[in-house]
N, CA, C, O and CB atoms as a CASP TS submission, in Angstrom:
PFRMAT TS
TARGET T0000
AUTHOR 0000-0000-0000
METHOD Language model
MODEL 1
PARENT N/A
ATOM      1  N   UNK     1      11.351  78.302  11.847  1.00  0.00           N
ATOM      2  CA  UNK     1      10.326  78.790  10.941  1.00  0.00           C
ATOM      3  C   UNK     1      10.785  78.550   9.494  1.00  0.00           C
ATOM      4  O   UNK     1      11.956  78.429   9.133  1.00  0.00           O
ATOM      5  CB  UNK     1      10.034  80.303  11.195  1.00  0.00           C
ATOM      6  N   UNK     2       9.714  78.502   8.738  1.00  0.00           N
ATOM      7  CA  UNK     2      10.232  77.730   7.393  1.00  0.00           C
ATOM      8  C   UNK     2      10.798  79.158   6.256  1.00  0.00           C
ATOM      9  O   UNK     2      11.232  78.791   5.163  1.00  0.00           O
ATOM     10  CB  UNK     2       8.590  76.621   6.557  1.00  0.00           C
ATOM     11  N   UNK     3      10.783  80.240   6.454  1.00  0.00           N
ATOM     12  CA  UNK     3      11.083  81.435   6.038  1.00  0.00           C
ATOM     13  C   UNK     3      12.624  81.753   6.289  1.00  0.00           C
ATOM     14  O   UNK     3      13.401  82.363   5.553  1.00  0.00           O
ATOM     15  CB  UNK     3      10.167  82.359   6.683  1.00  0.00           C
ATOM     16  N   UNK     4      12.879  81.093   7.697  1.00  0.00           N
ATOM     17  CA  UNK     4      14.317  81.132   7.905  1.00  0.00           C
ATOM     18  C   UNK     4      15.170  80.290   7.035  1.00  0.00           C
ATOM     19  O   UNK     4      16.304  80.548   6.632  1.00  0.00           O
ATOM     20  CB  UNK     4      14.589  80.776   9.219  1.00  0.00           C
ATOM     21  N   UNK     5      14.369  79.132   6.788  1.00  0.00           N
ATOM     22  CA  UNK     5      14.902  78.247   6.042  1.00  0.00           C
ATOM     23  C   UNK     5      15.642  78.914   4.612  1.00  0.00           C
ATOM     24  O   UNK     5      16.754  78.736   4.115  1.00  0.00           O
ATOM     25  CB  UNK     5      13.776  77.261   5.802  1.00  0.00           C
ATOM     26  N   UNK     6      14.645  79.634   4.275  1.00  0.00           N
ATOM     27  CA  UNK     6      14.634  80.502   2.524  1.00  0.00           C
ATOM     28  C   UNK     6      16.215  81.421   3.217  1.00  0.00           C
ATOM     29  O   UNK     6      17.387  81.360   2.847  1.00  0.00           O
ATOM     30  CB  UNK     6      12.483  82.106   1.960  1.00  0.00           C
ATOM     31  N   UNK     7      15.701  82.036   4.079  1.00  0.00           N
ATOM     32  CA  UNK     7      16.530  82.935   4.224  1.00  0.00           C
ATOM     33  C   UNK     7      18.052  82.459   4.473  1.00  0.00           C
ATOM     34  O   UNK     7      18.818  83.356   4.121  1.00  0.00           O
ATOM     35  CB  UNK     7      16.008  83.694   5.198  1.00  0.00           C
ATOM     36  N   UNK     8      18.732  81.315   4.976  1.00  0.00           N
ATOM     37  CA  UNK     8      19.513  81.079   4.759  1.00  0.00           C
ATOM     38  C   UNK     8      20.012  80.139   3.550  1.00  0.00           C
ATOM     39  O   UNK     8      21.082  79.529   3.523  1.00  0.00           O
ATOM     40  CB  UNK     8      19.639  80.966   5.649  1.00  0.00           C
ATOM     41  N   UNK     9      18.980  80.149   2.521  1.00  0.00           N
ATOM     42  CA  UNK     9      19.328  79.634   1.379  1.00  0.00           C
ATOM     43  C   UNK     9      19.131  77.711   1.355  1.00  0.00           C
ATOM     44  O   UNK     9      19.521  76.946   0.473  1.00  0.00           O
ATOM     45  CB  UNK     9      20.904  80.246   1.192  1.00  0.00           C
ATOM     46  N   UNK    10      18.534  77.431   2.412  1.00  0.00           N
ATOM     47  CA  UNK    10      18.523  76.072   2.500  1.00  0.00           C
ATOM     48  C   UNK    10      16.820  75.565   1.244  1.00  0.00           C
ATOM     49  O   UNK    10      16.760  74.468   0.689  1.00  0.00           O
ATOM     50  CB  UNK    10      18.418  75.668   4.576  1.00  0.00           C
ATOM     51  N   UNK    11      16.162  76.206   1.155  1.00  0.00           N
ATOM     52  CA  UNK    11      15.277  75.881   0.404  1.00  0.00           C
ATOM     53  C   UNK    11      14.592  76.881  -0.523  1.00  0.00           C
ATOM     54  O   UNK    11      14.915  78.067  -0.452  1.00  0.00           O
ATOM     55  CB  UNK    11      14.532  75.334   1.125  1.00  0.00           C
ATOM     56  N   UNK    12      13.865  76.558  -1.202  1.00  0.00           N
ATOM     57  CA  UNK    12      13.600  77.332  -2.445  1.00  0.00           C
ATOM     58  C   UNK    12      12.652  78.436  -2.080  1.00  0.00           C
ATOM     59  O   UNK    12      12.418  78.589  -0.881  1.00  0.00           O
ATOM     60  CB  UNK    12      12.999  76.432  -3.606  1.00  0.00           C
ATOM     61  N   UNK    13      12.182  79.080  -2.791  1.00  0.00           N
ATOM     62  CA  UNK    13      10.748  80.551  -2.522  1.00  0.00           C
ATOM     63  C   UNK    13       9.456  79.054  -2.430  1.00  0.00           C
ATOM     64  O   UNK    13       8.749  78.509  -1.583  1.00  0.00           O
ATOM     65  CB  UNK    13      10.318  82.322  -4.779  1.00  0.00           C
ATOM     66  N   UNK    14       9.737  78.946  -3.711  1.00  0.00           N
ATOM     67  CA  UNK    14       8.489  77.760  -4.140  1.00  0.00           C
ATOM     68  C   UNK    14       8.432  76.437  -3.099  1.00  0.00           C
ATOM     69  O   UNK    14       7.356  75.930  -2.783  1.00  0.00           O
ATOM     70  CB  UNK    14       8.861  77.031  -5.868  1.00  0.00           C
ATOM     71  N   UNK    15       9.216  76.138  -2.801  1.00  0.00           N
ATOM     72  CA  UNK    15       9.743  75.140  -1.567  1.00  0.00           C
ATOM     73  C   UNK    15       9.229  76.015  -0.252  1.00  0.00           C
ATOM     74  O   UNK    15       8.076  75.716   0.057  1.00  0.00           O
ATOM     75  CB  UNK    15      11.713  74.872  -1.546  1.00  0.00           C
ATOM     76  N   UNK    16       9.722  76.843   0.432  1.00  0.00           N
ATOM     77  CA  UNK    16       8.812  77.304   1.339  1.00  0.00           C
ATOM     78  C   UNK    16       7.527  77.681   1.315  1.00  0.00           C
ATOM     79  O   UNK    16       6.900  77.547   2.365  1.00  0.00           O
ATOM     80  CB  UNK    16       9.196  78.054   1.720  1.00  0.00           C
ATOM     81  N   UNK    17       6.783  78.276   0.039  1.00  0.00           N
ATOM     82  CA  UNK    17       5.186  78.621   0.346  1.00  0.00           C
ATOM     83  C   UNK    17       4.833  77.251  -0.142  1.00  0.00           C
ATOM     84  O   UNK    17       3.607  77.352  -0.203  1.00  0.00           O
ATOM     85  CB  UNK    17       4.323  80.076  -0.560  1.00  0.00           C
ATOM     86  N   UNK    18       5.086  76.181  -0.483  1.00  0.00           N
ATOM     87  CA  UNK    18       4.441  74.543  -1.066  1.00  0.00           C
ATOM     88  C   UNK    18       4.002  74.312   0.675  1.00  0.00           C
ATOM     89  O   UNK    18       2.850  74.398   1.102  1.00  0.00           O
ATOM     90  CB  UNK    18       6.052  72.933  -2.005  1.00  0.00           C
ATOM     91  N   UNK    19       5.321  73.983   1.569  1.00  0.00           N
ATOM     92  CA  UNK    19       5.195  73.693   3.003  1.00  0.00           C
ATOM     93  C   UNK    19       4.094  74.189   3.740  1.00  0.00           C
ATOM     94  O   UNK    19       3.440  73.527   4.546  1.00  0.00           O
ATOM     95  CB  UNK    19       6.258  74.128   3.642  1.00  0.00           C
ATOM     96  N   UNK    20       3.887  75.508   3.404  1.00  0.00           N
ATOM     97  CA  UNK    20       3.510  77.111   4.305  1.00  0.00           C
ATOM     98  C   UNK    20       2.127  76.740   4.846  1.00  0.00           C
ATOM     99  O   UNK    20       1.212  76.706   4.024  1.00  0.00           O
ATOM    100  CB  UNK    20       3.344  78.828   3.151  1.00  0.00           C
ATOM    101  N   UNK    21       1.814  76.406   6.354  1.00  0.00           N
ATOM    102  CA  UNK    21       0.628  76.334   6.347  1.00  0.00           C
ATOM    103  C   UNK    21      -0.450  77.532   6.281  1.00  0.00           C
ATOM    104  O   UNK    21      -1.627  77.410   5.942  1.00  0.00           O
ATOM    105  CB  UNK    21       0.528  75.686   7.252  1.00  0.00           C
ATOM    106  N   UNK    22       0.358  78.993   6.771  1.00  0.00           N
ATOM    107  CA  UNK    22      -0.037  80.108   6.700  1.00  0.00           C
ATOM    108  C   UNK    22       0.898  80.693   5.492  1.00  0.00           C
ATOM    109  O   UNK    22       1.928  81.249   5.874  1.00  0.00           O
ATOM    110  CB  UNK    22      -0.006  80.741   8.055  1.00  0.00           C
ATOM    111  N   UNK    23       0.747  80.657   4.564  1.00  0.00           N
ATOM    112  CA  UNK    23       0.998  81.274   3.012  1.00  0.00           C
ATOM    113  C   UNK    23       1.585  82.687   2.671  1.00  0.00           C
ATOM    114  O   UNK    23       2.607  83.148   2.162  1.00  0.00           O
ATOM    115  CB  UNK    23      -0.332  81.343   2.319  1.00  0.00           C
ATOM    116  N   UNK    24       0.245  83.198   3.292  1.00  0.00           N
ATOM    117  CA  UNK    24       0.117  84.883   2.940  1.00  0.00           C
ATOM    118  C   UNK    24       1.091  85.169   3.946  1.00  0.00           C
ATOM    119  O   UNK    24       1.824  85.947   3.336  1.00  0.00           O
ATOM    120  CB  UNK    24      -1.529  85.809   3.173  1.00  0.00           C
ATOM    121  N   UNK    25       1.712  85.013   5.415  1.00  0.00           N
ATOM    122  CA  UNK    25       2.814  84.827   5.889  1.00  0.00           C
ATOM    123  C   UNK    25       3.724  84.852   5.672  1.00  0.00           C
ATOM    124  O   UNK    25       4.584  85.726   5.770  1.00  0.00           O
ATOM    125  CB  UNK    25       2.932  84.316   6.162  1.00  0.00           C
ATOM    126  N   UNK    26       3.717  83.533   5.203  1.00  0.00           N
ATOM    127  CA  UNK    26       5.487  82.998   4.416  1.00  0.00           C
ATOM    128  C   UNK    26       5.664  83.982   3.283  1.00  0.00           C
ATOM    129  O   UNK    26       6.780  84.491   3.173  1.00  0.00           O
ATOM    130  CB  UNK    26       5.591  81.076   3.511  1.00  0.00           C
ATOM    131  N   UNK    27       4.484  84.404   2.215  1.00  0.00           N
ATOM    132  CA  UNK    27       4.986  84.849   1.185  1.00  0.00           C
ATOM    133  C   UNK    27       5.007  86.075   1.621  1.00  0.00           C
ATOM    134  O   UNK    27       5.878  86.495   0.859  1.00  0.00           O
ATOM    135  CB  UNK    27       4.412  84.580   0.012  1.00  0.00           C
ATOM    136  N   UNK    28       4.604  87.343   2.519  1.00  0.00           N
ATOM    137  CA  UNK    28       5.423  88.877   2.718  1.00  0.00           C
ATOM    138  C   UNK    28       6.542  88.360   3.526  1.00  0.00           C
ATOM    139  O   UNK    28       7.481  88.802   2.864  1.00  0.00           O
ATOM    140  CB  UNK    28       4.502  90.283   3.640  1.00  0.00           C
ATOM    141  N   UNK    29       7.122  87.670   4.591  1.00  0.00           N
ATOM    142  CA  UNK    29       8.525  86.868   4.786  1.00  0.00           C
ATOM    143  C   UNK    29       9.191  87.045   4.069  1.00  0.00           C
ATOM    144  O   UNK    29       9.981  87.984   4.168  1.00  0.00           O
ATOM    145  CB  UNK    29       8.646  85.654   4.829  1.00  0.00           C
ATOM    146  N   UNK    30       9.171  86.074   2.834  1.00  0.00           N
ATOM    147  CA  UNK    30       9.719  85.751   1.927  1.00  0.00           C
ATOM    148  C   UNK    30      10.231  87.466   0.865  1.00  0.00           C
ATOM    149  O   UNK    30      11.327  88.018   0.778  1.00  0.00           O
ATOM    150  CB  UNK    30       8.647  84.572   1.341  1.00  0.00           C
ATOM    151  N   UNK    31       8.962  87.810   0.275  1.00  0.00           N
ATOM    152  CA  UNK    31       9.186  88.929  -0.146  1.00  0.00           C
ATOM    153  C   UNK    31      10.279  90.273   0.574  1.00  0.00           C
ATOM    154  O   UNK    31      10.969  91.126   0.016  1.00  0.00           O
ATOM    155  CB  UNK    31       7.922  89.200  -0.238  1.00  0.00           C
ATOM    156  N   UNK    32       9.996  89.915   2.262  1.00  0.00           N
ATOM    157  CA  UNK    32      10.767  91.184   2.697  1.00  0.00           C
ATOM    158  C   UNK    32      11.991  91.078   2.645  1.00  0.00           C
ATOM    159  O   UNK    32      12.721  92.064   2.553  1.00  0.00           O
ATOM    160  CB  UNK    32      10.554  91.628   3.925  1.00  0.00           C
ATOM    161  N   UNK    33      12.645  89.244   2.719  1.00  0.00           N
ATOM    162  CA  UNK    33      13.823  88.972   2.669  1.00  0.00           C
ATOM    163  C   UNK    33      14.355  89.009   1.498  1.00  0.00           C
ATOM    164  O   UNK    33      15.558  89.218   1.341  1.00  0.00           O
ATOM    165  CB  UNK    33      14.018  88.009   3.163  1.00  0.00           C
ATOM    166  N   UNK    34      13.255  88.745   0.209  1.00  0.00           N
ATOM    167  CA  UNK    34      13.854  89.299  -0.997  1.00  0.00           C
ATOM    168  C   UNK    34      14.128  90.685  -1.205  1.00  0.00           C
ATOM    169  O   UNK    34      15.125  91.070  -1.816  1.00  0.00           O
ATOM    170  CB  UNK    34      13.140  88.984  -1.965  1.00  0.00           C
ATOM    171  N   UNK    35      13.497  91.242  -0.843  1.00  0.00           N
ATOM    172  CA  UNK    35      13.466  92.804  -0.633  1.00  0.00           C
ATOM    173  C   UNK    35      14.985  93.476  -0.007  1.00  0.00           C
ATOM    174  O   UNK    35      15.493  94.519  -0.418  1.00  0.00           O
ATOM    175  CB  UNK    35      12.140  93.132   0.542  1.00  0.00           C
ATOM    176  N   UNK    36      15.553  92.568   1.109  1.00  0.00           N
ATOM    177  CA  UNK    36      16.197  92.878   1.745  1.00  0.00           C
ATOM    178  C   UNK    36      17.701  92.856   1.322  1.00  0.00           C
ATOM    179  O   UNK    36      18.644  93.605   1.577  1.00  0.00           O
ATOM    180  CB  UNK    36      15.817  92.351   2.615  1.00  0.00           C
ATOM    181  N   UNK    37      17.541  91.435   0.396  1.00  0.00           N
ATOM    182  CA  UNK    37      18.765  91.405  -0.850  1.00  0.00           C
ATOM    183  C   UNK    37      18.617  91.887  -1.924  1.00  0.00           C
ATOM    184  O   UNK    37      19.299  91.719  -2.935  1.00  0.00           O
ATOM    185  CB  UNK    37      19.171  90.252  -1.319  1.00  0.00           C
ATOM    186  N   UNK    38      17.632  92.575  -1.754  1.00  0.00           N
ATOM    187  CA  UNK    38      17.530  93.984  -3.725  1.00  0.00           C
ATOM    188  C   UNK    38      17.284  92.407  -4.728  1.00  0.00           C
ATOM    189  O   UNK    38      18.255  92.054  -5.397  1.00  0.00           O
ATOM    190  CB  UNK    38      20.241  95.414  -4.597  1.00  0.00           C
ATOM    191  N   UNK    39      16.343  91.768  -4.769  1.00  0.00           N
ATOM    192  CA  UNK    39      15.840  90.902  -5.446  1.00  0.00           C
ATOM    193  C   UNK    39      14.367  91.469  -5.784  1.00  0.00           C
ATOM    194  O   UNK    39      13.969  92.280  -4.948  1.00  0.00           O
ATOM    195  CB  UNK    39      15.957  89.622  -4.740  1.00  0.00           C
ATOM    196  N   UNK    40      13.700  91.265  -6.584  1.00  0.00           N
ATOM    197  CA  UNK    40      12.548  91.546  -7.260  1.00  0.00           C
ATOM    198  C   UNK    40      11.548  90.748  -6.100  1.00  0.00           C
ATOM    199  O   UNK    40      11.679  89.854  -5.264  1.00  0.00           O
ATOM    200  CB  UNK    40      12.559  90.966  -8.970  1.00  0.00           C
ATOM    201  N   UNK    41      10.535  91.605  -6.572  1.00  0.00           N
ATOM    202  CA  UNK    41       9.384  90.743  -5.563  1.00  0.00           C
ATOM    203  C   UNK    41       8.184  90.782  -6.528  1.00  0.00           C
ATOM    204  O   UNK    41       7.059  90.451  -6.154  1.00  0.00           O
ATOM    205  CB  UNK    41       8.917  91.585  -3.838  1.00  0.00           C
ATOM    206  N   UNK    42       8.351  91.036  -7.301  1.00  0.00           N
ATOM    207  CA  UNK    42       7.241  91.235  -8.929  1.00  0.00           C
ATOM    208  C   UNK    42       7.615  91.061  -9.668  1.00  0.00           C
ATOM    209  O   UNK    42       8.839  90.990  -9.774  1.00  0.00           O
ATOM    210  CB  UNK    42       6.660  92.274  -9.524  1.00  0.00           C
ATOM    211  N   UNK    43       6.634  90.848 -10.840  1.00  0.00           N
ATOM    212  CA  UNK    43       6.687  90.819 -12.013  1.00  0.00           C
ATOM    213  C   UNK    43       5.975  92.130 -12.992  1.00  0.00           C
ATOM    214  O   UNK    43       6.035  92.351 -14.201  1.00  0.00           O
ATOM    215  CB  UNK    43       6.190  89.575 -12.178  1.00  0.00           C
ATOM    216  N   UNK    44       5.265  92.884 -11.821  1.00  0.00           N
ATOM    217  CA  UNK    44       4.624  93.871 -12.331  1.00  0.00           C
ATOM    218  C   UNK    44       5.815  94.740 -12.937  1.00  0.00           C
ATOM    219  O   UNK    44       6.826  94.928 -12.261  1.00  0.00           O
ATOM    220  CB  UNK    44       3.707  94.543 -11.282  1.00  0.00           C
ATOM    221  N   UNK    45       5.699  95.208 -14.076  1.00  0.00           N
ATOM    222  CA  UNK    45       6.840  96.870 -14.230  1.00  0.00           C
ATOM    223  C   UNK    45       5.686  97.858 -14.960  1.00  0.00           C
ATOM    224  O   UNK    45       4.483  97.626 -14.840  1.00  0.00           O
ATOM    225  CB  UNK    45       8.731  96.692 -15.698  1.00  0.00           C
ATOM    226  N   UNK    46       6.251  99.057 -15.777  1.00  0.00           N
ATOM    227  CA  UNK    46       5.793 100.196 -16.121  1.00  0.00           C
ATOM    228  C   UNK    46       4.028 100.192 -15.798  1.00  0.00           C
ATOM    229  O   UNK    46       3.172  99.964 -16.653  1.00  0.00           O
ATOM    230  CB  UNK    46       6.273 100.405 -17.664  1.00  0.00           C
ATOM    231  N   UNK    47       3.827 100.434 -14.669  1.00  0.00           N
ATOM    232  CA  UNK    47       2.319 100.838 -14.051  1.00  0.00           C
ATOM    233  C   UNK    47       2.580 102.361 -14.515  1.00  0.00           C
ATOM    234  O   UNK    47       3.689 102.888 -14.603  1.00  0.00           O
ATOM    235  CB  UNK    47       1.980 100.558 -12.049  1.00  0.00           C
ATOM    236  N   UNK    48       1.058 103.095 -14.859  1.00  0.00           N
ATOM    237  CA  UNK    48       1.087 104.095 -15.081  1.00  0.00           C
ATOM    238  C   UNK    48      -0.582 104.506 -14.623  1.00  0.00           C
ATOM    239  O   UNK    48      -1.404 103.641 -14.321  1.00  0.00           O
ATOM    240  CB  UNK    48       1.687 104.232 -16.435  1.00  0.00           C
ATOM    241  N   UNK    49      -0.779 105.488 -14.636  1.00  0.00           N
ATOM    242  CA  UNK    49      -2.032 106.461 -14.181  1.00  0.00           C
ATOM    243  C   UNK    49      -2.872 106.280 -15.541  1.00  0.00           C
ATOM    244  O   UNK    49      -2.324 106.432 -16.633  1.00  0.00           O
ATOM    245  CB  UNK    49      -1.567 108.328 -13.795  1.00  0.00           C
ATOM    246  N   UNK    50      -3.531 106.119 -15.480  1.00  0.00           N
ATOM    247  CA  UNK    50      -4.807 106.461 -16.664  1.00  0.00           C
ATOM    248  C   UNK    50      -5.176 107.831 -16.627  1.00  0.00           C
ATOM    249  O   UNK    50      -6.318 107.992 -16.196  1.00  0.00           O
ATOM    250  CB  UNK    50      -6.284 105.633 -16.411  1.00  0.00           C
ATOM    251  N   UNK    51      -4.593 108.836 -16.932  1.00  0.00           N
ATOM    252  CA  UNK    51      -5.663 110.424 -17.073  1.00  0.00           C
ATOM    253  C   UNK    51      -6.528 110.670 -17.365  1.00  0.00           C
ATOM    254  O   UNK    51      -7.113 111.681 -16.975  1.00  0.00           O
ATOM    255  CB  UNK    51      -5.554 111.304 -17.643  1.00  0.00           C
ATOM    256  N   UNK    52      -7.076 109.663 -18.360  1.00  0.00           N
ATOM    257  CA  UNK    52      -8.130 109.897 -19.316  1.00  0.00           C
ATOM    258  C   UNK    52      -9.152 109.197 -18.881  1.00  0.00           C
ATOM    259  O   UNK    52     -10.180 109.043 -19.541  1.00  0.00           O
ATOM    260  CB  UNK    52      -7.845 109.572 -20.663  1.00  0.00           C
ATOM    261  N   UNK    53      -8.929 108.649 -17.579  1.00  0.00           N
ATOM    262  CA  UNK    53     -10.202 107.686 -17.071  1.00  0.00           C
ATOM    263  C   UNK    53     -11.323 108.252 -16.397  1.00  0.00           C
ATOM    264  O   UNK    53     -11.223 108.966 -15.399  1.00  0.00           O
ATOM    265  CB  UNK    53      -9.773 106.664 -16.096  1.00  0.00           C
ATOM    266  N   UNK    54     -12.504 107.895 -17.009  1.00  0.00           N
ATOM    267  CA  UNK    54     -13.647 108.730 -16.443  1.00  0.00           C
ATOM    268  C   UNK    54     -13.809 109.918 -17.339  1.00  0.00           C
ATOM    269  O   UNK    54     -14.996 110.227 -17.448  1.00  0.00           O
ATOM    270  CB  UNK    54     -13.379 109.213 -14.925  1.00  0.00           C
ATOM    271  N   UNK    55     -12.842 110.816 -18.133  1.00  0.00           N
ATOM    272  CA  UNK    55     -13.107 111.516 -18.423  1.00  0.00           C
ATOM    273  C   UNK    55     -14.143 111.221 -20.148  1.00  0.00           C
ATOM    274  O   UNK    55     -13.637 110.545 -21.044  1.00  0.00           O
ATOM    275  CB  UNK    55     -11.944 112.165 -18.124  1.00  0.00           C
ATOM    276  N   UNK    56     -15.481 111.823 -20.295  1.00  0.00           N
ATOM    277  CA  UNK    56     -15.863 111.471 -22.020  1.00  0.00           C
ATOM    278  C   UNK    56     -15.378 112.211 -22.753  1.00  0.00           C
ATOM    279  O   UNK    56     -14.919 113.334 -22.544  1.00  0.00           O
ATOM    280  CB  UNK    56     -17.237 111.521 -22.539  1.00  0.00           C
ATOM    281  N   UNK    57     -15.480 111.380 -24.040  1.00  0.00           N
ATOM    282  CA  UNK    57     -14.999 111.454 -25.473  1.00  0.00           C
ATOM    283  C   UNK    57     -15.503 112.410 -26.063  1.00  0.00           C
ATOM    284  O   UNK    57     -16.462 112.087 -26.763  1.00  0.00           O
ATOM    285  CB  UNK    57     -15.226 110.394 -26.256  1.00  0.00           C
ATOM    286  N   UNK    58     -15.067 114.191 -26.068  1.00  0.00           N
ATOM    287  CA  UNK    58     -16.030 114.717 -26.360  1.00  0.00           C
ATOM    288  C   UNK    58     -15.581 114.786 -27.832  1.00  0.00           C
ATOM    289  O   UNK    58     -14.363 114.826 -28.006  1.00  0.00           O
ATOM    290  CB  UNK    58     -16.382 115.881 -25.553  1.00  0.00           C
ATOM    291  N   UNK    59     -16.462 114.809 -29.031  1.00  0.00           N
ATOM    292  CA  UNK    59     -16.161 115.349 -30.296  1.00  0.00           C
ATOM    293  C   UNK    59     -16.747 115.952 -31.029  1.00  0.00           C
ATOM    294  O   UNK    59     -16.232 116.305 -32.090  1.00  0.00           O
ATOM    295  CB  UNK    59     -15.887 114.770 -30.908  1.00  0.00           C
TER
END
């Protein structure tokens, strides 16, 4: 499987989902094995709650 590949370091993240005929696959694979070596799996950081959403502007 081409995920094993990543996982033993023989090919790249970008190199395995290019191949990937099933994608969305390869890429949570990929992610869990990044996951698994404390590697990032985002780019997302400081998410926060909106409190104020929905609520109106009273003045």
């Amino acid at each position: 499987c081409i995920s094993d590949l990543f996982k033993k370091g023989l090919i790249t993240e970008q190199t395995a989902l290019s191949y990937a005929s099933r994608k969305s696959i390869v890429g949570r694979s990929v992610d869990s094995i990044k996951a698994a070596r404390g590697e990032k799996t985002t780019s997302i950081e400081d998410l926060a709650i909106d409190r104020t959403y929905g609520k109106e502007n009273k003045i």
